[in-house]
N, C-alpha and C positions, 0 to 999 in steps of 0.2 A: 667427258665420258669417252672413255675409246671405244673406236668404230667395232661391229659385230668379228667376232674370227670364224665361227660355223653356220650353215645353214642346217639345223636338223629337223628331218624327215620321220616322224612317227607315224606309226600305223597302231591304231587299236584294236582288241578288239570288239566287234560289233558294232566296227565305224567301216563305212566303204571311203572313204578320202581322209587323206594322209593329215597330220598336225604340224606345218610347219614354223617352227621355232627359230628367231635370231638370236644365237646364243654367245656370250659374251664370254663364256669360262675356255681362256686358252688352254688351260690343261687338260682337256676333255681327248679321249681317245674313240674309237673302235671298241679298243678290249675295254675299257671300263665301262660301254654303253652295253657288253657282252656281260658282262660279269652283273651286271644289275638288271640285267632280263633276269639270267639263270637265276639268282639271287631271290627275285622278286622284289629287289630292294626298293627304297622312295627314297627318291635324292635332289636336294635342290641345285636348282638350273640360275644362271641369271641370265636374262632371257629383256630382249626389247620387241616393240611392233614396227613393223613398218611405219618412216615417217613421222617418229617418236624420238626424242632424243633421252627418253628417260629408260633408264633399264627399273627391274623389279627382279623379287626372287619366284621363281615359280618349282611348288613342290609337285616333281612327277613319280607317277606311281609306275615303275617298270614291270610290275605285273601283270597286268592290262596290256603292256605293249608286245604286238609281235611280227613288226619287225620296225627294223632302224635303220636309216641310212643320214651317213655323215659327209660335208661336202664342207668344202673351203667357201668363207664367205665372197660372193663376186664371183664364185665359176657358175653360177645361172643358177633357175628354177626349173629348166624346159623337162626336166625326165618326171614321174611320180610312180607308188609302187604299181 
């Protein structure tokens, strides 16, 4: 399995603490986590846990989310929204 490439930071809403996700899809941008808020879109993620060496697919519903934040995997956890 290759190691994670992103840390992503979901915010819901009607959640007060963030969804943090190890995400495995290198071709994951900014603009396309943009484009599937405005969208509403649901788009699968592959996505591992902490301490797991299995990945799985997870379907997110980007309509619910409001906001996102994308981070290289290994630049840390310490900031949240």
């Amino acid at each position: 399995m290759d190691a994670p490439v992103w840390l992503l930071h979901l915010l819901t809403a009607g959640r007060e603490k963030e969804l943090v996700l190890r995400v495995h899809d290198a071709d994951l941008s900014r603009q396309q986590l943009a484009e599937w808020m405005e969208a509403g879109a649901v788009h699968p993620l592959t996505v591992s846990r902490s301490g797991d060496e299995q990945t799985s697919t997870l379907l997110v519903n980007f309509r619910h989310v409001v906001g996102a934040r994308l981070a290289q995997y290994g630049d840390g956890r310490s900031s949240a929204f």
